[in-house]
C-alpha positions in Angstrom: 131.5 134.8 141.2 133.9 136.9 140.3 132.6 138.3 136.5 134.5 135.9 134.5 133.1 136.1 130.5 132.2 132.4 129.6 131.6 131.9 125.6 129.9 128.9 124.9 129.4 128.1 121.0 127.6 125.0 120.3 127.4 123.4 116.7 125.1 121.4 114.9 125.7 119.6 112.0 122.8 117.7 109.8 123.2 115.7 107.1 120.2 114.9 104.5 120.3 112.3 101.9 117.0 112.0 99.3 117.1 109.2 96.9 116.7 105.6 96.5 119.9 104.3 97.1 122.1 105.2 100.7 125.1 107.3 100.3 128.5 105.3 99.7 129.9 106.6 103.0 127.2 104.7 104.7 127.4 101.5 102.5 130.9 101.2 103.3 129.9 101.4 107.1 127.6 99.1 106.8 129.9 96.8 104.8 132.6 97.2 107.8 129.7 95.8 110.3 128.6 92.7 108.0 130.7 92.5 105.0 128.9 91.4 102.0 126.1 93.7 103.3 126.4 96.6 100.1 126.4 93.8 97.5 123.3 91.9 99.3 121.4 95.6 99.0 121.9 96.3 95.6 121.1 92.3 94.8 117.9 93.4 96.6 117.5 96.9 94.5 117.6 94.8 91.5 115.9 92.2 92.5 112.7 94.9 93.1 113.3 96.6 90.2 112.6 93.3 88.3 110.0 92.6 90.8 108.2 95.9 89.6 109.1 96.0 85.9 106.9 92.4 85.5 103.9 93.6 88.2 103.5 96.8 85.5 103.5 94.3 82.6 101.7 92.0 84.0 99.1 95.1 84.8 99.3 96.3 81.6 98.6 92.9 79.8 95.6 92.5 81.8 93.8 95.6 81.1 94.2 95.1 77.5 92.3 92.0 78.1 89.6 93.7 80.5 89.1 96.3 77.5 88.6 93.4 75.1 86.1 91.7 77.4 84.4 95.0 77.6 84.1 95.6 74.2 82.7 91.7 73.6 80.3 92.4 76.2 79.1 95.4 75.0 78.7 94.5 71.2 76.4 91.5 72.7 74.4 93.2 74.7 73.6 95.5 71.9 72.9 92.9 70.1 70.6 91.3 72.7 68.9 94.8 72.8 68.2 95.3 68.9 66.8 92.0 68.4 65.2 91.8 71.5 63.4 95.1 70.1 63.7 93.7 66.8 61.3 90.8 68.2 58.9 92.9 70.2 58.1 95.0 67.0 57.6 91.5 64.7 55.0 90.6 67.9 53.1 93.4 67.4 54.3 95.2 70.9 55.2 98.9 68.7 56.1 100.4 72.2 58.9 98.2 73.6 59.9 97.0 70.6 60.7 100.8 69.7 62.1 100.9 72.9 64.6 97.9 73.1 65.6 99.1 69.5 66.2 102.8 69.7 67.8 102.2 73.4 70.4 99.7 71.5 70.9 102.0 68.6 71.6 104.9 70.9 73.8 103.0 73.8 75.8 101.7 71.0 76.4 105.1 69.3 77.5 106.8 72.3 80.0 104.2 72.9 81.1 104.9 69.5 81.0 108.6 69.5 82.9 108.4 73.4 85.7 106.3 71.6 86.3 108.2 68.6 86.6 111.5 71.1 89.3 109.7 73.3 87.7 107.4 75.6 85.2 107.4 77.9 84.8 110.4 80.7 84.8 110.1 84.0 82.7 112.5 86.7 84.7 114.1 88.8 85.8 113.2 92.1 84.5 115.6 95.3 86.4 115.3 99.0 83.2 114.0 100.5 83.3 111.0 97.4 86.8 110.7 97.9 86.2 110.0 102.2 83.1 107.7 101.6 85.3 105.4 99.5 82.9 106.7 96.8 85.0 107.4 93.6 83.4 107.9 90.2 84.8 106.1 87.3 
């Protein structure tokens, strides 16, 4: 060797993209490979969005009616409670009768005093719950 300098400068360029849809640079190239191909992506992007819009109506919808079927259930098996009580008492059976109806009374109250604060609370979750498959609520 005879001491000659070499400079050696090496570039690196990265390009980052965050979003749902690709950058139009990109679109067009894909439309130069397979024309048509932008338009057939955003058909599909719509498409989805459509897709998503019914699934969360559809979701919504249905828990309306789960709530409804909840609250049905609930009023008759207080129901079945007090007169179940109700019919204890009449046969001369003081402790269950008292019982079935104070149970009902009180179940039913809760659910009215959990409602009237905002709904109904949940326990919380713990990491052990959580990797068990365990969650409360």
């Amino acid at each position: 060797m005879t001491g000659d300098v070499v400079n050696l400068t090496v570039s690196r360029t990265t390009k980052f993209h965050q979003g749902p849809l690709p950058p139009p640079e990109q679109l067009e190239k894909y439309n130069n490979i397979l024309p048509g191909a932008a338009k057939w992506f955003f058909s599909q992007v719509e498409k989805e969005a459509n897709h998503r819009r019914t699934m969360e109506s559809l979701a919504i919808r249905n828990e309306g009616r789960l709530n409804s079927r909840g609250q049905i259930l609930a009023f008759l098996l207080s129901v079945v409670g007090l007169v179940g009580g109700l019919v204890l008492l009449y046969l001369g059976k003081p402790i269950g009768g008292l019982a079935g109806v104070v149970t009902a009374c009180a179940w039913t109250s809760i659910t009215l005093l959990r409602r009237r604060r905002g709904g109904r609370e949940r326990l919380p979750t713990t990491n052990a719950s959580k990797k068990r498959g365990n969650i409360a609520g």
